[in-house]
Legacy VTK file of the C-alpha trace (Angstrom):
# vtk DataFile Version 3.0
C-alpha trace
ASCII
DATASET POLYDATA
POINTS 90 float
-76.639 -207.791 -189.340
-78.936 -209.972 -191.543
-82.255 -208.278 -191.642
-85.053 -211.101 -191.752
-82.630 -213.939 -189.703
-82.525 -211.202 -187.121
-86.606 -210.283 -186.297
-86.773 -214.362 -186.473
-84.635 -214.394 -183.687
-86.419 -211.467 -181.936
-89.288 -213.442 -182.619
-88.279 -216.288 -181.295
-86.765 -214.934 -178.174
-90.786 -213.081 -177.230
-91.811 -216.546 -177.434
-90.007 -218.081 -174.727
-90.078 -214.864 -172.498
-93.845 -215.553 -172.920
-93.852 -219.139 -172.269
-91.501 -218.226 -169.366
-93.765 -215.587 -167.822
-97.342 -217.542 -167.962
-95.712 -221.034 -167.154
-96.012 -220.064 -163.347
-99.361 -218.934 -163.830
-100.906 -221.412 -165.917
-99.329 -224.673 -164.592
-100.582 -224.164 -161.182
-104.267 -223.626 -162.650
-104.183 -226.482 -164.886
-102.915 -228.650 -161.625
-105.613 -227.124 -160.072
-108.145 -227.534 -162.413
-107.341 -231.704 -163.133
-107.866 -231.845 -159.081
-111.055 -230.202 -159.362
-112.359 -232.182 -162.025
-111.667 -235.228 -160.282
-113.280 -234.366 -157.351
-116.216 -233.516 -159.331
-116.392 -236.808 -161.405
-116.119 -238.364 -158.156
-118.512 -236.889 -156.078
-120.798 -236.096 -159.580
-121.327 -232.698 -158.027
-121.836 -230.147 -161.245
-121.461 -226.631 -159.895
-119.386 -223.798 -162.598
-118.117 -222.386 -159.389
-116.634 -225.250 -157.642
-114.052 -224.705 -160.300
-113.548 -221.040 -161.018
-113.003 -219.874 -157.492
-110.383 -222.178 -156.690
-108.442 -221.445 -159.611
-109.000 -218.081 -159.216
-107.671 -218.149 -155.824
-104.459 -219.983 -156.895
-104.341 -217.539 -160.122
-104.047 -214.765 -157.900
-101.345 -216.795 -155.084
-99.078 -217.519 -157.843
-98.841 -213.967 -158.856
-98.458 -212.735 -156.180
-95.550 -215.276 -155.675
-93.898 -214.945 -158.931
-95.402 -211.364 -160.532
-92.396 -209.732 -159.495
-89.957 -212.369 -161.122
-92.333 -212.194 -164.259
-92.146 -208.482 -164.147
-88.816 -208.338 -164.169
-88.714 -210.737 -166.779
-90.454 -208.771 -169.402
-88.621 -205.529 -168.361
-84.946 -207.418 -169.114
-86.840 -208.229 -172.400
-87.859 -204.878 -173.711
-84.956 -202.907 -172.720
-82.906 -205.806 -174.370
-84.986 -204.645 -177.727
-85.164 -200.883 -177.425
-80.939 -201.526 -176.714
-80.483 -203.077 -180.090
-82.697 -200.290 -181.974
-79.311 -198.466 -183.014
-78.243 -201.475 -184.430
-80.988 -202.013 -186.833
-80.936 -198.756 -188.238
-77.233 -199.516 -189.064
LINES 1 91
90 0 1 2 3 4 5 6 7 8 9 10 11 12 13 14 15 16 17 18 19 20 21 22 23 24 25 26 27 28 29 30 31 32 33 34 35 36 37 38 39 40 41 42 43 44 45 46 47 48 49 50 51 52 53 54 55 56 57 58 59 60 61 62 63 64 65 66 67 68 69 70 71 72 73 74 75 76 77 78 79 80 81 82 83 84 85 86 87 88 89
């Protein structure tokens, strides 16, 4: 096992299990957010909490939706790395 061609892919693998597990956070609240703000440039009503309570609100729907699934996710991950441990000390 090549030592610096094998934390690149380590590294690279933590970056999709992170893009994986915020994706179904984040693209709801960005969704939600572009809605928002085009209800506000429409209706030129300027208020900081028009927009963080609904996202909030969808924040905390979508994990409760998908926190297990993300969960799960990131526990596959890390007892994927603390499996391979033996095989770096090799």
């Amino acid at each position: 096992m090549d030592g610096p061609d094998y934390f690149i892919g380590v590294a690279q693998q933590a970056l999709w299990i992170l893009a994986l597990a915020a994706a179904p956070v984040l693209i709801p609240a960005l969704l939600c957010g572009i809605v928002i703000g085009m209800v506000q440039a429409a209706t030129s009503i300027n208020e900081a909490t028009l927009t963080f309570v609904p996202k909030l609100i969808v924040v905390g729907i979508c994990l409760a939706l998908f926190g297990s699934a993300i969960l799960m996710l990131m526990v596959d991950f890390t007892q994927d790395i603390f499996a391979r441990i033996p095989e770096i000390t090799r």
